[in-house]
KEMARSE-465693 format. One record per residue (C-alpha): residue in three letters; x, y, z. Coordinates in Angstrom, 1 decimal, decimal comma, always signed. Example, Ala and Ser with C-alpha at 12.3 -4.5 7.8 and 13.67 -1.06 7.14 Angstrom:
REM KEMARSE-465693
{res: ALA&u: +12,3&v: -4,5&w: +7,8}
{res: SER&u: +13,7&v: -1,1&w: +7,1}
//
This chain:
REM KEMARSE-465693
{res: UNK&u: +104,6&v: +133,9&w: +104,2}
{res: UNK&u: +108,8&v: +141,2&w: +105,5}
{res: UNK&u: +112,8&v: +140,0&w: +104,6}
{res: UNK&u: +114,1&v: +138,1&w: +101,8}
{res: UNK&u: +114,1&v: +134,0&w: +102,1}
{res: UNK&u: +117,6&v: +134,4&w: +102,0}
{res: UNK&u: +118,1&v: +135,9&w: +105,6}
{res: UNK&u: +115,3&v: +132,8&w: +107,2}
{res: UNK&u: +117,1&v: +131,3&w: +109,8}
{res: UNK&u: +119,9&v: +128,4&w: +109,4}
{res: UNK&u: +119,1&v: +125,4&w: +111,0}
{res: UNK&u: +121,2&v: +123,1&w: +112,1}
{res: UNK&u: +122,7&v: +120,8&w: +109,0}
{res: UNK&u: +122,9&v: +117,6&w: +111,3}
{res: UNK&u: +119,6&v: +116,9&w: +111,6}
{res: UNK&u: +119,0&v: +117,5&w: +108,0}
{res: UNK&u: +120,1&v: +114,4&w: +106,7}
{res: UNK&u: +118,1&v: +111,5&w: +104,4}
{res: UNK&u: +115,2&v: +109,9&w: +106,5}
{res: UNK&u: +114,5&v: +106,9&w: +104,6}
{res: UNK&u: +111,0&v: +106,0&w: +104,9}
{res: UNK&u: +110,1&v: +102,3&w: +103,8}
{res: UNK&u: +106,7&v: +102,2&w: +103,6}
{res: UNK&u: +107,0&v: +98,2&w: +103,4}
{res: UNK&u: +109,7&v: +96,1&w: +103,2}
{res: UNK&u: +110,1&v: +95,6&w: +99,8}
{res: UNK&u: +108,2&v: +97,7&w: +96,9}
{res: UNK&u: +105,7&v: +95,7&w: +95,8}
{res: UNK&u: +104,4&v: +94,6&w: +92,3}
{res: UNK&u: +101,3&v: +96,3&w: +91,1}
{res: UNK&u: +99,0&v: +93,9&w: +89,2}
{res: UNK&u: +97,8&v: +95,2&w: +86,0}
{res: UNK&u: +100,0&v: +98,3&w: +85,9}
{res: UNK&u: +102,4&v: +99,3&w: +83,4}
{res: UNK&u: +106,3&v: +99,2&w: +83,3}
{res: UNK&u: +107,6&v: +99,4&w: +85,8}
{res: UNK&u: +105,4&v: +99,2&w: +88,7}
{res: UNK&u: +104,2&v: +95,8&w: +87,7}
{res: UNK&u: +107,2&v: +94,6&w: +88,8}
{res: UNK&u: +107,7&v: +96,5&w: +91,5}
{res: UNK&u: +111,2&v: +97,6&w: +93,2}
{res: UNK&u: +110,0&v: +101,4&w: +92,1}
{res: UNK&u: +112,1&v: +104,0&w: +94,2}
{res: UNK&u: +110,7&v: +107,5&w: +94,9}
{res: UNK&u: +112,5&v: +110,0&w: +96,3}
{res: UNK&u: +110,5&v: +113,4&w: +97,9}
{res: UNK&u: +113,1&v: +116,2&w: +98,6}
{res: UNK&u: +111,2&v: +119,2&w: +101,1}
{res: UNK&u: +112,4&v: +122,1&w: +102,1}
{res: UNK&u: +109,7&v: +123,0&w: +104,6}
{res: UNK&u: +107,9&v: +119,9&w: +106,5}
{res: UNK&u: +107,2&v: +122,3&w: +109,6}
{res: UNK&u: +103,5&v: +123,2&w: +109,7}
{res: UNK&u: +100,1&v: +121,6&w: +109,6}
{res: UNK&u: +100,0&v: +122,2&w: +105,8}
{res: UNK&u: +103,4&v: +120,4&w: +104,6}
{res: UNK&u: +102,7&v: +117,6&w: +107,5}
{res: UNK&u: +99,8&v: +116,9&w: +105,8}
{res: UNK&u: +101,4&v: +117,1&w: +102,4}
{res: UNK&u: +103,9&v: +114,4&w: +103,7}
{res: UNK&u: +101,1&v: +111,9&w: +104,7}
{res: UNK&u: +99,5&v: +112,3&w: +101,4}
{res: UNK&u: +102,7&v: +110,9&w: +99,4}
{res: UNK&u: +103,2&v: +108,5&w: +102,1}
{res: UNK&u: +99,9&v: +106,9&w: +101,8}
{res: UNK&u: +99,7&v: +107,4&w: +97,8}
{res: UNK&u: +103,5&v: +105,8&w: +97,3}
{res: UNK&u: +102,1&v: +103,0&w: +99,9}
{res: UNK&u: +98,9&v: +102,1&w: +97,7}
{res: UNK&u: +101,6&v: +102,2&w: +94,3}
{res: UNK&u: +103,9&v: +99,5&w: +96,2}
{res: UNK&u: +106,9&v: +102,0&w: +95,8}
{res: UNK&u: +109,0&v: +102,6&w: +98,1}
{res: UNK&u: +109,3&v: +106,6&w: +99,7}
{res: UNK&u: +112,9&v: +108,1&w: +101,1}
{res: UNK&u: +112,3&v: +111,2&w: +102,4}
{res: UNK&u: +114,9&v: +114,4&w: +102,6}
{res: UNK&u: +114,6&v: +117,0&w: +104,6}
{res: UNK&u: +116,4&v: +120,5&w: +104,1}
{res: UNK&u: +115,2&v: +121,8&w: +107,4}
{res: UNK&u: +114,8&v: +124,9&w: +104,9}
{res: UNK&u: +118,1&v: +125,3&w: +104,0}
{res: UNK&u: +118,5&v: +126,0&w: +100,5}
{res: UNK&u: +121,6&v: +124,8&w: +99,9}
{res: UNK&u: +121,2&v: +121,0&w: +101,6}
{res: UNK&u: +118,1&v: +120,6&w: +99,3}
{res: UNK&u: +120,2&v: +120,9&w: +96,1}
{res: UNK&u: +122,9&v: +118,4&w: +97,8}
{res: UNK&u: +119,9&v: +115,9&w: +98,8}
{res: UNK&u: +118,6&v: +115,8&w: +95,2}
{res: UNK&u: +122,3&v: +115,2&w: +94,3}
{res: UNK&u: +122,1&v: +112,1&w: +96,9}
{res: UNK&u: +118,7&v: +110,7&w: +95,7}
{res: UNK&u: +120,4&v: +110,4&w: +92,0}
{res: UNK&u: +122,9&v: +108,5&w: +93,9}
{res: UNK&u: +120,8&v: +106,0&w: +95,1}
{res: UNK&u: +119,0&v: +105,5&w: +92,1}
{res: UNK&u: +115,3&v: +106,4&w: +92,4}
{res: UNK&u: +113,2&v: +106,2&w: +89,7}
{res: UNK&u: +111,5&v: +109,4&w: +90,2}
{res: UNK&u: +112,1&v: +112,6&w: +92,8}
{res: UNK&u: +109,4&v: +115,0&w: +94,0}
{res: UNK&u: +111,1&v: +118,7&w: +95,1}
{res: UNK&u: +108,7&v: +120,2&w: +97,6}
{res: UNK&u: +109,0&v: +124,0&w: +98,0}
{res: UNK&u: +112,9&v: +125,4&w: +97,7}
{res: UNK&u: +114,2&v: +128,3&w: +95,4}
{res: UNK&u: +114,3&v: +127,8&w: +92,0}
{res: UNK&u: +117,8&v: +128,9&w: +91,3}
{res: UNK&u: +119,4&v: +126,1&w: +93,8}
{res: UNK&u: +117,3&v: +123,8&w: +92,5}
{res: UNK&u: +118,2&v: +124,0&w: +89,0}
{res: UNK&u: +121,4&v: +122,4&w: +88,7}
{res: UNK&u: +120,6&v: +119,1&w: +90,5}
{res: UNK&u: +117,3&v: +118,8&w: +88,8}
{res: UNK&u: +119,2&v: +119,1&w: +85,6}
{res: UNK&u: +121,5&v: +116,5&w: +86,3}
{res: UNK&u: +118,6&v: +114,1&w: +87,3}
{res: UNK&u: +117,1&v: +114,6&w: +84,0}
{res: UNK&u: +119,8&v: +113,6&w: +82,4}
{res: UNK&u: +119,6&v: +110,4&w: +84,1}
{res: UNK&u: +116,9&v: +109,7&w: +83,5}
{res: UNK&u: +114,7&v: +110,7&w: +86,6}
{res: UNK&u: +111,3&v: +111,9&w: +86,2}
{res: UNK&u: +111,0&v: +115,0&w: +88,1}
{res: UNK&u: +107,2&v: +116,6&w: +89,7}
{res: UNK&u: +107,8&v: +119,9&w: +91,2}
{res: UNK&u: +105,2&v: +120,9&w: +94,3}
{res: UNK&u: +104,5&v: +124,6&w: +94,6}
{res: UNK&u: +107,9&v: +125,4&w: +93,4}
{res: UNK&u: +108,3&v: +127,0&w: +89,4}
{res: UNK&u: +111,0&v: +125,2&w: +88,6}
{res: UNK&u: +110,9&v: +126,7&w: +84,7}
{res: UNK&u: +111,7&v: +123,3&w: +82,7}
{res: UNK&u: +109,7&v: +121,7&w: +80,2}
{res: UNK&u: +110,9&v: +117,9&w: +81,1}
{res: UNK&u: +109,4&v: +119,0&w: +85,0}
{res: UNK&u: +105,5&v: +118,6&w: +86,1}
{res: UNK&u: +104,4&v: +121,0&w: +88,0}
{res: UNK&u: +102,2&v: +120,4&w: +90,6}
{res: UNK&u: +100,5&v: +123,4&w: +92,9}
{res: UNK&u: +97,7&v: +124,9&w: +94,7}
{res: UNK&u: +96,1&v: +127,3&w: +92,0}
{res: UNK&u: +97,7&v: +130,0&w: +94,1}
{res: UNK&u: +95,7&v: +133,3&w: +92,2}
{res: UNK&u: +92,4&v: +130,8&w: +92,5}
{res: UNK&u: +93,5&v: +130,7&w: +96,3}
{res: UNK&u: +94,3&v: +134,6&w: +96,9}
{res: UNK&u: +91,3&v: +135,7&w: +95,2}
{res: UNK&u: +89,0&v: +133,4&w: +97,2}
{res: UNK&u: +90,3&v: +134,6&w: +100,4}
{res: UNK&u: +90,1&v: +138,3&w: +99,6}
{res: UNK&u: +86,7&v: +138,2&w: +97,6}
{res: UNK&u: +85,7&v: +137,0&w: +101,3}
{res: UNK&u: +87,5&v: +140,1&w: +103,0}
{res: UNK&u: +86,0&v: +142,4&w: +101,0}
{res: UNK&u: +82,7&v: +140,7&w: +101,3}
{res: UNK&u: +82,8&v: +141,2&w: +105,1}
{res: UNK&u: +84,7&v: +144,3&w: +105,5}
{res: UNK&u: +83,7&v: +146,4&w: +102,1}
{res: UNK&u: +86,5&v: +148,2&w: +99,7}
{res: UNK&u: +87,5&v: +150,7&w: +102,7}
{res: UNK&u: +90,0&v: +149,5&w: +105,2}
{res: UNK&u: +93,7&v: +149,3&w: +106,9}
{res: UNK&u: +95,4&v: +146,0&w: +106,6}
{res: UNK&u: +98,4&v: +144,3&w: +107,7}
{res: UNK&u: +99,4&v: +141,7&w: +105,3}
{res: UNK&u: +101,9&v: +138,6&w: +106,2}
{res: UNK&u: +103,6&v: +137,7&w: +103,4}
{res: UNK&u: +107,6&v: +136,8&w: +102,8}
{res: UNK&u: +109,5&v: +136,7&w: +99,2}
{res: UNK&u: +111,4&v: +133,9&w: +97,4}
{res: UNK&u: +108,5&v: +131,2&w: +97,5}
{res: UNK&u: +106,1&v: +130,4&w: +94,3}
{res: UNK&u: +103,0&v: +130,2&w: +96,2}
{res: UNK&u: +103,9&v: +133,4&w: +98,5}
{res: UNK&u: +104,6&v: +135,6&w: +95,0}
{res: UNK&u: +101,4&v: +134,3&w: +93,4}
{res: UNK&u: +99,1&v: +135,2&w: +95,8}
{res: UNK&u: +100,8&v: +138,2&w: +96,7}
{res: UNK&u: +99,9&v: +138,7&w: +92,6}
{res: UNK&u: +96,0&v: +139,4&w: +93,6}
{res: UNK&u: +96,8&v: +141,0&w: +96,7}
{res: UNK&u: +98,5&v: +143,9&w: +94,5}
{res: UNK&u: +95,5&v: +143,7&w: +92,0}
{res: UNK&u: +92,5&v: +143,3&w: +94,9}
{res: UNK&u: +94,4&v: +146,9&w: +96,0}
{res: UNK&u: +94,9&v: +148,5&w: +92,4}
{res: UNK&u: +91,2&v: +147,8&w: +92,1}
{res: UNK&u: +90,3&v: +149,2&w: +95,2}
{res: UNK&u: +92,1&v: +152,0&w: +96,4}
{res: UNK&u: +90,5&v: +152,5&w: +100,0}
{res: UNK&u: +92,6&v: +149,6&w: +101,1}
{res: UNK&u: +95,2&v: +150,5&w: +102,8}
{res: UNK&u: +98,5&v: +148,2&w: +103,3}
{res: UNK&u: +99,7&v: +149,7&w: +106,9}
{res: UNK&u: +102,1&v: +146,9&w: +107,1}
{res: UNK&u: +104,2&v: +144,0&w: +105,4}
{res: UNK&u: +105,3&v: +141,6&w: +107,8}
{res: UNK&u: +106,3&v: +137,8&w: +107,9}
{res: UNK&u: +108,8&v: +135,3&w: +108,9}
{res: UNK&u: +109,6&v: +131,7&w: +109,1}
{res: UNK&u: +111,9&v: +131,7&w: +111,9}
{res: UNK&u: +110,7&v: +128,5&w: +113,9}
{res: UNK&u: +108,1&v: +128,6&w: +115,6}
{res: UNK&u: +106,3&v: +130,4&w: +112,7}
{res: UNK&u: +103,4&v: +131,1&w: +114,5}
{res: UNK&u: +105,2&v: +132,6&w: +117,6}
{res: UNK&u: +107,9&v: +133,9&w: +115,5}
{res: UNK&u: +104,5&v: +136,1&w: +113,2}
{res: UNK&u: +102,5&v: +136,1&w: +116,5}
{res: UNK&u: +105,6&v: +138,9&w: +117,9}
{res: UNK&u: +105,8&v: +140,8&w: +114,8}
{res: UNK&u: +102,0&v: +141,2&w: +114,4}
{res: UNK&u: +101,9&v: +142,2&w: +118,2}
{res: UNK&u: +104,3&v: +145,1&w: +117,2}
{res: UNK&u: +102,3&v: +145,8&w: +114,1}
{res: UNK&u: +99,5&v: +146,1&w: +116,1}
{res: UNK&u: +100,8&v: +148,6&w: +118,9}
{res: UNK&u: +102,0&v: +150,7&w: +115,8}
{res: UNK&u: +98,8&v: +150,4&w: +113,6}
{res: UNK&u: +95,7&v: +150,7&w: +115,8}
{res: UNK&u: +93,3&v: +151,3&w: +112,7}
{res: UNK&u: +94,2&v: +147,7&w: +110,8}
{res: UNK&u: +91,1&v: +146,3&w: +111,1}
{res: UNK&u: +91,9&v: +143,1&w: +108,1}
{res: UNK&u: +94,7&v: +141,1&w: +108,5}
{res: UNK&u: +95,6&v: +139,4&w: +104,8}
{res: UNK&u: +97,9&v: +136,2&w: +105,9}
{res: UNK&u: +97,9&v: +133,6&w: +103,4}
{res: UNK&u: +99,3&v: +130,6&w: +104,9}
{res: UNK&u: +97,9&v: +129,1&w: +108,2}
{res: UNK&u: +101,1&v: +129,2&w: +109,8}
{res: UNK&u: +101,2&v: +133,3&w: +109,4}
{res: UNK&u: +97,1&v: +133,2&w: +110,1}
{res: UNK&u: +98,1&v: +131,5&w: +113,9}
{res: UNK&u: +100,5&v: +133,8&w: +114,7}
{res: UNK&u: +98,4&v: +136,4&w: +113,9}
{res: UNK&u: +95,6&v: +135,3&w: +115,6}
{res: UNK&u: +97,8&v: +134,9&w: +118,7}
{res: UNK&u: +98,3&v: +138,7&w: +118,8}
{res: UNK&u: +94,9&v: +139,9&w: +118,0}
{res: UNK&u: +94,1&v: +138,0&w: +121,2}
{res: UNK&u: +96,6&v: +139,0&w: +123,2}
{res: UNK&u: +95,6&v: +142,8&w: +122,2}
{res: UNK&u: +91,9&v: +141,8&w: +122,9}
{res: UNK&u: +91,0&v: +142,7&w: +119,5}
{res: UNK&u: +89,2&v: +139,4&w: +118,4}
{res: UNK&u: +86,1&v: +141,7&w: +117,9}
{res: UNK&u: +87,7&v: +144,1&w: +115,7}
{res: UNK&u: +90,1&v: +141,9&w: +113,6}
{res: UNK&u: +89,5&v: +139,6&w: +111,0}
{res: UNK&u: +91,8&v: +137,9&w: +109,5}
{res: UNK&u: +92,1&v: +135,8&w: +105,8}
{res: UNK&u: +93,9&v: +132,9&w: +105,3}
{res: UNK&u: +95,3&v: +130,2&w: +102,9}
{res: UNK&u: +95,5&v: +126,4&w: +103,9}
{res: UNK&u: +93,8&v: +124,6&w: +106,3}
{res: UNK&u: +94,4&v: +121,6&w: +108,9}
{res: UNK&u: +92,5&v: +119,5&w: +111,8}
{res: UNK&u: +94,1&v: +122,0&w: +114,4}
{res: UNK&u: +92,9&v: +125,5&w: +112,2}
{res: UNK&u: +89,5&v: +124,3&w: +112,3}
{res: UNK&u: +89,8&v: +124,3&w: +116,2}
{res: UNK&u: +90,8&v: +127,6&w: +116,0}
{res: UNK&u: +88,6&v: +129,1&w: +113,7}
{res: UNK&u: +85,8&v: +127,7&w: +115,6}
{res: UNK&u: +86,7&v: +129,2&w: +119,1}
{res: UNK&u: +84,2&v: +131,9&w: +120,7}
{res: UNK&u: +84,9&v: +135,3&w: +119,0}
{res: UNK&u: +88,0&v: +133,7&w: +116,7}
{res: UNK&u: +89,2&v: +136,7&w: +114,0}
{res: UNK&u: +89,8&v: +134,3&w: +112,1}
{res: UNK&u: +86,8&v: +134,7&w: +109,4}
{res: UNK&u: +88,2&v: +132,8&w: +106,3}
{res: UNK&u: +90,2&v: +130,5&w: +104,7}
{res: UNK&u: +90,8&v: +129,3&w: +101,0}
{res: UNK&u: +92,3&v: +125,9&w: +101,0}
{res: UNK&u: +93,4&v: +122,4&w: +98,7}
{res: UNK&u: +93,4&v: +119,5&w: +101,1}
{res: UNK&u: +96,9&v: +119,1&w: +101,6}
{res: UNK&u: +96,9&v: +115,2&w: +101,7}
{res: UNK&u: +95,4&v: +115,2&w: +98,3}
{res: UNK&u: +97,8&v: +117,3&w: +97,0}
{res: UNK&u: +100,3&v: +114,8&w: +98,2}
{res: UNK&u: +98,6&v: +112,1&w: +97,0}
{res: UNK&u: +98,1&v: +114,2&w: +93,1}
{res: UNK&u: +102,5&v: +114,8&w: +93,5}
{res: UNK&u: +102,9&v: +110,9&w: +93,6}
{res: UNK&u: +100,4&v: +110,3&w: +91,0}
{res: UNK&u: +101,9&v: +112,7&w: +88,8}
{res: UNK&u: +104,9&v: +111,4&w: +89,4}
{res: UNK&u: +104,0&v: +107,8&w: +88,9}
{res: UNK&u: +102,5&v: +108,3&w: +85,4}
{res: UNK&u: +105,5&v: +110,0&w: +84,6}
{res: UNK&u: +107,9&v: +107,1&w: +85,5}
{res: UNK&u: +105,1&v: +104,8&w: +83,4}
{res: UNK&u: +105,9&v: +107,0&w: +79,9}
{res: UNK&u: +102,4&v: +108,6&w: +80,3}
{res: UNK&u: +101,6&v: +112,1&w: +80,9}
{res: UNK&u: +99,9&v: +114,2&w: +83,4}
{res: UNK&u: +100,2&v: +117,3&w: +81,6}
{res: UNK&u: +103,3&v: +120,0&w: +81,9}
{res: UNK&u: +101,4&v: +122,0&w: +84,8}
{res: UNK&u: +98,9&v: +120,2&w: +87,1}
{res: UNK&u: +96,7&v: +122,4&w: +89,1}
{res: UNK&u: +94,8&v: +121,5&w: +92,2}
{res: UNK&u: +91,7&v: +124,1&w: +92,9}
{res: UNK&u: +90,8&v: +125,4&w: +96,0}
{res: UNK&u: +87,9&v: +126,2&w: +98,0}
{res: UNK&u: +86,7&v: +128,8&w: +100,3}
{res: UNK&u: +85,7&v: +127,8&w: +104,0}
{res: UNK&u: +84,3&v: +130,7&w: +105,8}
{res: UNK&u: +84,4&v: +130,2&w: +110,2}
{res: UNK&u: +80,5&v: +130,2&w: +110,1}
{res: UNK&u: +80,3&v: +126,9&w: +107,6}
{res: UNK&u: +82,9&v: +125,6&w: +110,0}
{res: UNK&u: +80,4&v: +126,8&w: +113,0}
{res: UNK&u: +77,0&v: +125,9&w: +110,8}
{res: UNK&u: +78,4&v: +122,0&w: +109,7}
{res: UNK&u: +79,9&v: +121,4&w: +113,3}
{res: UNK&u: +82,8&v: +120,5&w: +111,5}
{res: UNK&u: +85,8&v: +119,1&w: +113,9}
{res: UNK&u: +88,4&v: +117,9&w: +111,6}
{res: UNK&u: +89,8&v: +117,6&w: +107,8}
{res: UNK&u: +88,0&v: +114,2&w: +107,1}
{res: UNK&u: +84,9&v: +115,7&w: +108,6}
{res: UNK&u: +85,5&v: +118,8&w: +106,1}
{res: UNK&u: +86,2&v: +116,8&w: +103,3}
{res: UNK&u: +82,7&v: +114,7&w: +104,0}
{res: UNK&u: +80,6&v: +117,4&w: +105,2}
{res: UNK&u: +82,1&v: +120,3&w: +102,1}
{res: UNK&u: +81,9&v: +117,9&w: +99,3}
{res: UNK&u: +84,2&v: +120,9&w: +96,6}
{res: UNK&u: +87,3&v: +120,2&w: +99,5}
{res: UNK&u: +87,6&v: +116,3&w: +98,9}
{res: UNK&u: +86,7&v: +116,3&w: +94,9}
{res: UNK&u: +90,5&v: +117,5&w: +94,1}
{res: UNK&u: +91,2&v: +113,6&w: +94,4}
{res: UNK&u: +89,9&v: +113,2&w: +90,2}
{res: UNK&u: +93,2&v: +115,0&w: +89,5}
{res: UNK&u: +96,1&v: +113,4&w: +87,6}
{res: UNK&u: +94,4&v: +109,7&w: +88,2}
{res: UNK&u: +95,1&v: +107,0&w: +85,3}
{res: UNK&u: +93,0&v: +103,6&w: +86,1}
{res: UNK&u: +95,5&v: +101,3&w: +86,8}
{res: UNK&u: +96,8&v: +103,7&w: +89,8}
{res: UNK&u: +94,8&v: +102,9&w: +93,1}
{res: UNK&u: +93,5&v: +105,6&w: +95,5}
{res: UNK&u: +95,3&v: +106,5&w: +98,1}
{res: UNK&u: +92,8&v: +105,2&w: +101,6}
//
């Protein structure tokens, strides 16, 4: 995303506490709708454990604008990726009484407990890109092997099934351990890939926090020629090193996710950053809270609710003169048709 999630850096628990987001004054009633969103007052409740980044920013905006067009009202909990504070902020949201809750990222074994007891009281649950392992929770992610093998098909596309790599990746996150599932099979399968180096951090800033260990990596490794870093935050930081090193002609690096300010980058003269496989993170946001929602109305969106990616290569970026993620969305019609999943007719789409 090389040391466990357990050793990430401890942020400060002050600033961790419940931002209550109101998206009106009062939750509205949704004409037509079933129980109980047609007559409003429906409380949702979105517990994160990592809102730093392009991708999870865009995440948030997603359930912000999807809980807005349901007339339900959003708090928002931030862990500030502390493990711990996430289990005692689920705690807090059963507290207050939402309807449903939507755990974003986290670890699975902190997360059990407090889920658990929301169950029990009744709380619908919709898990984003974390495996929660319960039958009464949805789970909503990025179809992470989908993703991985996108992004690496691509590599091996450009670069054949004969080179050094450094690959960014980090343990203890669902997405992280599913993608790093193909990486391990894309090298079983082709044996002139060479790992030189496992690297990866989330110390904040990520990017500058990667950008130092890649420049190290680099120094040590002058033959990596790929660079496998599957999310955008890892894919800036190493971008900022290859460039620093002047290697921007040499190194190409593979991503996952994608946002307004990745396109800029992936479009600048000479960027090594050749690919990325991407969901539109607002979408996925928007499919979270419409999972959710059809949970809290007794219907079903299915145990495990996937959202595919797609594969944007810089030269489609360079070709459609695309300039942001509404452009991309327009302009790459497979990035913006993710918004069919989950949907019942009574919910309205997200604008």
């Amino acid at each position: 995303m090389h040391g466990s999630i357990k050793q990430f850096a401890r942020h400060c628990l002050a600033g961790a506490v419940l931002s209550a987001l109101a998206l009106s004054a009062q939750a509205k009633a949704l004409p037509g709708a079933p129980a109980p969103f047609d007559k409003g007052q429906v409380q949702i409740a979105l517990v994160g454990y990592l809102f730093s980044g392009d991708f999870p920013e865009a995440y948030l905006r997603g359930v912000e604008k999807q809980t807005e067009a349901l007339g339900a009202n959003l708090r928002v909990f931030d862990a500030r990726q502390q493990a711990a504070s996430q289990g005692e902020m689920i705690d807090q949201a059963i507290d207050l009484g939402v309807d449903g809750i939507i755990v974003q990222l986290g670890l699975a074994e902190t997360l059990k407990g407090p889920i658990d007891r929301a169950i029990a009281k009744g709380i619908k649950v919709v898990a984003f890109d974390v495996d929660l392992n319960s039958p009464q929770v949805t789970q909503v992610e990025q179809d992470h092997h989908a993703l991985a093998r996108l992004a690496l098909d691509q590599a091996v596309k450009d670069n054949g099934t004969r080179f050094d790599a450094g690959y960014v990746y980090i343990s203890g996150f669902t997405p992280m351990e599913r993608r790093d599932e193909i990486w391990s099979e894309v090298k079983k399968a082709n044996p002139g890939i060479i790992e030189k180096a496992r690297f990866g951090t989330l110390n904040p800033p990520i990017a500058n926090s990667v950008a130092d260990q890649a420049s190290a990596v680099l120094r040590a490794n002058p033959d990596i020629s790929v660079i496998f870093a599957p999310f955008d935050e890892f894919a800036k930081g190493a971008k900022i090193a290859v460039d620093e090193a002047g290697l921007g002609r040499k190194v190409k690096i593979y991503s996952a996710d994608i946002s307004t300010a990745d396109i800029q980058i992936m479009k600048e003269p000479d960027s090594a950053w050749a690919a990325t496989a991407a969901v539109n993170p607002q979408v996925a946001g928007a499919i979270s809270v419409r999972s959710l929602a059809m949970l809290i109305a007794g219907e079903n969106p299915g145990h495990q609710v996937l959202v595919p990616p797609t594969l944007i290569t810089r030269q489609q970026l360079l070709d459609l003169d695309v300039k942001n993620v509404r452009d991309l969305a327009q302009k790459l019609p497979a990035f913006g048709d993710t918004a069919n999943v989950a949907r019942a007719e009574w919910i309205p789409v997200a604008n």
